[in-house]
C-alpha positions as CSV (number, residue, x, y, z in Angstrom):
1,X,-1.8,-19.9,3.3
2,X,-4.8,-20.2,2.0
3,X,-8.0,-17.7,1.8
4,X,-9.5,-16.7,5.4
5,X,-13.3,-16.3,6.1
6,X,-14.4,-15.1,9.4
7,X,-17.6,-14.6,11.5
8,X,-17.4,-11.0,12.7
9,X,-14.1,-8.4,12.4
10,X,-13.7,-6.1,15.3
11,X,-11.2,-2.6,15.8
12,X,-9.3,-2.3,18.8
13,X,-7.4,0.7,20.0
14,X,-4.3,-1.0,21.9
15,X,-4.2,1.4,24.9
16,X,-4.7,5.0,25.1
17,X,-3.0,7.1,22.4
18,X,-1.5,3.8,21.3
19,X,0.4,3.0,24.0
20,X,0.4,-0.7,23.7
21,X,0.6,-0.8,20.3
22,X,4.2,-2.1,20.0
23,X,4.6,-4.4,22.5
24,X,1.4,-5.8,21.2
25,X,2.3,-6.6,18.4
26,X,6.1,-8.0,19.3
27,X,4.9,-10.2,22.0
28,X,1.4,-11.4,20.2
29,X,-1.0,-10.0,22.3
30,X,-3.9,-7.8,22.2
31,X,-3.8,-5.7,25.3
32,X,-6.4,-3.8,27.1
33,X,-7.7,-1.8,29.5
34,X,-10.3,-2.5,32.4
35,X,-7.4,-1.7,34.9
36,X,-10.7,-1.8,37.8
37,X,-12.3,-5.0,36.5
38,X,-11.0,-8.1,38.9
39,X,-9.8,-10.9,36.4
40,X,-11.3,-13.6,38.6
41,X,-14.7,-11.9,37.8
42,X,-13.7,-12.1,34.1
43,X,-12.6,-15.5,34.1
44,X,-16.5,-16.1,36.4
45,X,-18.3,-14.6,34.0
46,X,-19.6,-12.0,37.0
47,X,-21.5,-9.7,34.4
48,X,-23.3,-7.8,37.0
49,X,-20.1,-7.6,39.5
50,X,-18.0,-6.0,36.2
51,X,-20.8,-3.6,34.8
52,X,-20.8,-2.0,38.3
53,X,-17.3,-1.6,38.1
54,X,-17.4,-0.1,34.8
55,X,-20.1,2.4,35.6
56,X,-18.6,3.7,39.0
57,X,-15.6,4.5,36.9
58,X,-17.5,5.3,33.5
59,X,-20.0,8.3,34.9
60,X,-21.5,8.8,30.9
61,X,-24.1,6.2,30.8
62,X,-23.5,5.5,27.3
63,X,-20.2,5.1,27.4
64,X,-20.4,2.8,30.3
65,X,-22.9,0.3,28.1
66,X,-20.4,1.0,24.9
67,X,-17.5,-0.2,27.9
68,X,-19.2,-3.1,29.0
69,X,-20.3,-4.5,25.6
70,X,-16.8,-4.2,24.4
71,X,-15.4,-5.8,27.2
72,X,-17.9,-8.6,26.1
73,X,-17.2,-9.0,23.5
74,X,-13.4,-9.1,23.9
75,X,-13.7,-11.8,26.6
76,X,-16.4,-14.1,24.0
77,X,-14.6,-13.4,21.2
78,X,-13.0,-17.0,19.5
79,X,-10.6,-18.1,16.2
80,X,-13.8,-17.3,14.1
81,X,-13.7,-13.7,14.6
82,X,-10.8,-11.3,12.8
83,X,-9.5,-8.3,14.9
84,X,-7.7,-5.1,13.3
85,X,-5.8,-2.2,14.4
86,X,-3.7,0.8,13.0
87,X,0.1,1.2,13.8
88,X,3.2,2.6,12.0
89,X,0.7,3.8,9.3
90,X,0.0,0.6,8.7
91,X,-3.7,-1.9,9.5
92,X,-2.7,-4.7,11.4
93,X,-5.1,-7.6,11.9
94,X,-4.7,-11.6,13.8
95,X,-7.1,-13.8,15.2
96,X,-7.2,-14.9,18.7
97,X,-6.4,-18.1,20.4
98,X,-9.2,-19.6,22.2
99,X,-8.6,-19.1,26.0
100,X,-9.6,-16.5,28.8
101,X,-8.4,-12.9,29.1
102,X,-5.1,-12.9,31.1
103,X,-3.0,-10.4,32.8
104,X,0.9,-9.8,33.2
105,X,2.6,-6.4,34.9
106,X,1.6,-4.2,31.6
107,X,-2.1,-4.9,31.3
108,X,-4.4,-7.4,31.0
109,X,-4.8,-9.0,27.1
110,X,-6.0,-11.9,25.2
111,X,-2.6,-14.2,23.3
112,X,-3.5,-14.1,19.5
113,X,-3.3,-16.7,17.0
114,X,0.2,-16.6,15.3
115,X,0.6,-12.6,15.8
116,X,-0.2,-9.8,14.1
117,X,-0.1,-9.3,10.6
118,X,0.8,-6.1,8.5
119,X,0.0,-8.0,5.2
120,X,-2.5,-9.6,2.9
121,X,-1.9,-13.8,2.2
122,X,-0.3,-12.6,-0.8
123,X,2.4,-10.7,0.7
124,X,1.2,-7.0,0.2
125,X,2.0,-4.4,2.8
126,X,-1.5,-2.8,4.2
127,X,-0.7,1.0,4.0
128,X,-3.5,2.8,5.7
129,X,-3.4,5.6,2.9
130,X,-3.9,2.7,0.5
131,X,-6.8,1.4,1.8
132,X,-10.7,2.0,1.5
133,X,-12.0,4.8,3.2
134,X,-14.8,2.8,4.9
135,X,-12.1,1.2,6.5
136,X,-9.3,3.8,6.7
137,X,-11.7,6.1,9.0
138,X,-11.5,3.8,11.9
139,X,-8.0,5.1,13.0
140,X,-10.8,7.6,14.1
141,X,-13.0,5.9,16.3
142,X,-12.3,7.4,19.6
143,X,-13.2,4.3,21.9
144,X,-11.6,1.0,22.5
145,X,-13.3,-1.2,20.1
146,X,-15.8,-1.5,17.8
147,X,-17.6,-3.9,14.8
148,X,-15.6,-2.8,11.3
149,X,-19.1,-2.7,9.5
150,X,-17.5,-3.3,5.7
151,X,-16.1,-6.5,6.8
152,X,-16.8,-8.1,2.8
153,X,-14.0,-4.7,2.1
154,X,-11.9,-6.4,4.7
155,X,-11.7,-9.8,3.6
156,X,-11.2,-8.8,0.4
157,X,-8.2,-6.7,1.8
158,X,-6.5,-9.6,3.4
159,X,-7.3,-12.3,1.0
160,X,-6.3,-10.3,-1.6
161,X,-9.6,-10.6,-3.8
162,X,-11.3,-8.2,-5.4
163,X,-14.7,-7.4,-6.6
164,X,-15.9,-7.8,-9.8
165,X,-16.6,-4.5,-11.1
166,X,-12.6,-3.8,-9.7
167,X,-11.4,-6.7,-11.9
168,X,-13.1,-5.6,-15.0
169,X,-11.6,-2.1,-14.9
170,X,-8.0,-3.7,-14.7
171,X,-8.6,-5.7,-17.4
172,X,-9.8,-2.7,-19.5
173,X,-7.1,-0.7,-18.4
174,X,-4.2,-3.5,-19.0
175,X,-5.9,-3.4,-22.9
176,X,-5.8,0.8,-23.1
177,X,-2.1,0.1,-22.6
178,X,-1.7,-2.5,-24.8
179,X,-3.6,-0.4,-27.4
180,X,-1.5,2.9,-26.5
181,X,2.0,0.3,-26.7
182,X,1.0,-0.2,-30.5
183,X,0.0,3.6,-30.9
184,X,3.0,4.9,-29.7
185,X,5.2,2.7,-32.0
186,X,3.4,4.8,-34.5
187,X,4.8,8.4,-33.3
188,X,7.4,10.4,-35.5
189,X,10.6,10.0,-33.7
190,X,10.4,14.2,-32.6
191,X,6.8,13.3,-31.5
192,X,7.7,10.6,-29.5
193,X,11.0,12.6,-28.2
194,X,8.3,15.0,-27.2
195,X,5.7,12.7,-25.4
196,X,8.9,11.4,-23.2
197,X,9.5,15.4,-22.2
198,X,5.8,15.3,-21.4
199,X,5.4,12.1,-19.4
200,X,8.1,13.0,-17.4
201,X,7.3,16.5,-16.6
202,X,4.1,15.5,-15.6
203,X,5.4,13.6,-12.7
204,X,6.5,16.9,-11.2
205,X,9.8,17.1,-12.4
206,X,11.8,20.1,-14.3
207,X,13.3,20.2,-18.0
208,X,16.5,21.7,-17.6
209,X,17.3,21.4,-21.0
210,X,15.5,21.7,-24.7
211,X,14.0,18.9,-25.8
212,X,15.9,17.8,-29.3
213,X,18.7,19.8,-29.2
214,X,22.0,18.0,-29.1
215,X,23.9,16.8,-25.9
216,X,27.1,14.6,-25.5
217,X,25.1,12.0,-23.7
218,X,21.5,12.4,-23.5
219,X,18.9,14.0,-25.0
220,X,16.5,15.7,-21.5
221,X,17.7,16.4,-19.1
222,X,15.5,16.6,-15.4
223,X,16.0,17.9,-12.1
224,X,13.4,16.8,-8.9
225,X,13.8,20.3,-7.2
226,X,12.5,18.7,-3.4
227,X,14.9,16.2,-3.5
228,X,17.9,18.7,-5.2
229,X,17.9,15.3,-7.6
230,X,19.3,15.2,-10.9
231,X,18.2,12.5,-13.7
232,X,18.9,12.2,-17.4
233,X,16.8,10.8,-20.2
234,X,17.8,9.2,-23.4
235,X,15.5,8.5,-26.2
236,X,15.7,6.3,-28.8
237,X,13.2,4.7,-31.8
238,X,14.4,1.7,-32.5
239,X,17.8,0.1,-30.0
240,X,19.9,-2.7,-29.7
241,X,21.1,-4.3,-26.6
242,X,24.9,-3.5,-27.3
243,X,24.0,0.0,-27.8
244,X,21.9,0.1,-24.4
245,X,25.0,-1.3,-22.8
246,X,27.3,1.5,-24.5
247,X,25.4,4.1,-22.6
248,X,25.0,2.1,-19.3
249,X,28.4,1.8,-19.2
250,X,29.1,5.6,-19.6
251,X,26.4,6.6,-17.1
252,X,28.3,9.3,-14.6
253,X,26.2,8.2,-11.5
254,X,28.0,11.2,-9.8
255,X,26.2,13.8,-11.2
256,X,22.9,12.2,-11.8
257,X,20.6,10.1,-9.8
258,X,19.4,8.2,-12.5
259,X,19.7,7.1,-16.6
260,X,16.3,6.6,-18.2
261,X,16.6,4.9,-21.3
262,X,13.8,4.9,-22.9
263,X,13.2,3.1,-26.3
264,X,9.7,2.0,-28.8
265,X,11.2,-0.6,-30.3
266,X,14.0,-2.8,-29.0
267,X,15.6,-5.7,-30.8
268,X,14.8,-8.9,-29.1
269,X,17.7,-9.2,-26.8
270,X,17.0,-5.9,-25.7
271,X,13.1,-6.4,-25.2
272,X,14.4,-10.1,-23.0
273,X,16.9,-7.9,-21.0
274,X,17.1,-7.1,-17.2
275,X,18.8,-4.6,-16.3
276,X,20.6,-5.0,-12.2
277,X,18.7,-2.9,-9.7
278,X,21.6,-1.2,-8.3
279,X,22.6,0.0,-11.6
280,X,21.4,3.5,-11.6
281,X,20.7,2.7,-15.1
282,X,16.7,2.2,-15.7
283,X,15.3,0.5,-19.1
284,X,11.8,2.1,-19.9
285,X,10.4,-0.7,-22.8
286,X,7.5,-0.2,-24.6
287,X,4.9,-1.8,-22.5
288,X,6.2,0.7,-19.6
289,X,6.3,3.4,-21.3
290,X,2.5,3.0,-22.2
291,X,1.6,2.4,-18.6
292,X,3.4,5.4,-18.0
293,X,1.6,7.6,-20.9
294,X,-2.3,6.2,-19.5
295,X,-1.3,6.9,-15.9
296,X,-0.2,10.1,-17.4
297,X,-3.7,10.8,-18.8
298,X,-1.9,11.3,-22.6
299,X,-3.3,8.9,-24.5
300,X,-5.8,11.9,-26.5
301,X,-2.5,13.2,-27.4
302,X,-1.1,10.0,-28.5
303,X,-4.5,9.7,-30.7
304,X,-3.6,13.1,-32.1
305,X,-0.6,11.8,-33.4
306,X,-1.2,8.9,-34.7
307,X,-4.6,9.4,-36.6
């Protein structure tokens, strides 16, 4: 599929507290409310006829008009338009096939165009934590629908684009690492023992043994103490692919979750390797490693060593 452009993009809360929400989106529909609104006067266009229904029921006069105008729009709304929602902590968004509003024994609703979509073009799942805030807050709008006023932040979103000023930061960033690879083939081999230690504590896990000292097996050992997770580390200059698979091959998977092996400079059949999923067994490479280490925010103690 290619890239989407659209006229306006709308929120819609599907039902109260989200009641409609699921049956939404299995059947491909966008339900609604207006339980006192007479489709026939809908599919008539009796503006007047449905704005007194709404304000008899709706006593706050602005939140009648708000009603109304939603309603409106709703009922006008054609494939040119893009609508969103929030469910399973995830923003959904379709388009709508053109056609009236129609009603079954649930609610009345307008049939979208091909369902509802969870994901960008390119396949990525559309977290709500993950997503702008300009757009995130909307799982806050209290009423049924509403205009999403970043809507450029929303196309981006689902075609997967991104602004310039985004694009040049990634690229800076993919050089720092590039830079920080080179740099930490540079490190003493207790230096770089060290910066492993430091990487991985600082993703919130526990040393449960001394860094350098001498094991049977590996040389850190970490524990995740939320998860009551064991993992070992194994650290190594320079490696070869045979000795990678010596260790893989002894890895007790009982008593650990994990073997990081971690290495600065693998031979080539090492560097060219894959290592199964399902192993247990994960190969940290260079490159990795220094995504790892700027993600980390260690690169002024990689300069220090390395000056």
């Amino acid at each position: 599929m290619g890239s989407i452009e659209f006229d306006h993009a709308y929120y819609i809360k599907l039902g109260e507290k989200g009641k409609w929400e699921q049956s939404s989106i299995e059947e491909g529909k966008m339900r609604i409310g207006w339980t006192n609104v007479a489709l026939v006067d809908l599919h008539q266009e009796r503006w007047d006829v449905i704005e007194r229904a709404i304000r008899h029921k709706v006593k706050n006069p602005g939140s009648a008009t708000h009603d109304f105008n939603s309603l409106r729009t709703i009922h006008g709304s054609n494939h040119r338009d893009v609508w969103i929602t929030f469910s399973d902590s995830k923003l959904w968004w379709c388009r709508l096939e053109d056609g009236p509003i129609l009603e079954d024994g649930i609610s009345k609703y307008r049939l979208t165009d091909g369902g509802w979509h969870d994901r960008s073009l390119q396949g990525k799942v559309l977290l709500a934590n993950t997503l702008p805030g300009a757009v995130a807050q909307l799982q806050a709008f209290r009423a049924t629908s509403c205009t999403v006023g970043p809507s450029d932040t929303l196309r981006r979103l689902i075609n997967d684009e991104h602004t310039p000023e985004y694009a040049a930061v990634v690229d800076a960033r993919e050089d720092l690492v590039c830079r920080t690879e080179a740099l930490v083939r540079h490190l003493h081999w207790k230096d770089f023992e060290v910066l492993v230690d430091l990487v991985f504590s600082g993703a919130g896990w526990r040393r449960r043994s001394v860094v350098g000292k001498t094991m049977k097996f590996a040389d850190i050992e970490f524990e995740d103490r939320i998860n009551n997770e064991s993992y070992q580390v194994q650290v190594k200059s320079r490696s070869t692919l045979a000795e990678f698979r010596a260790y893989a091959d002894r890895f007790n998977r009982g008593e650990f979750r994990r073997l990081f092996y971690v290495v600065h400079s693998p031979d080539d059949a090492l560097a060219a390797y894959e290592m199964p999923a399902d192993s247990g067994v994960v190969l940290v490479p260079p490159r990795r490693l220094a995504a790892m280490v700027v993600d980390a925010g260690l690169v002024g103690w990689v300069l220090e060593k390395t000056i």
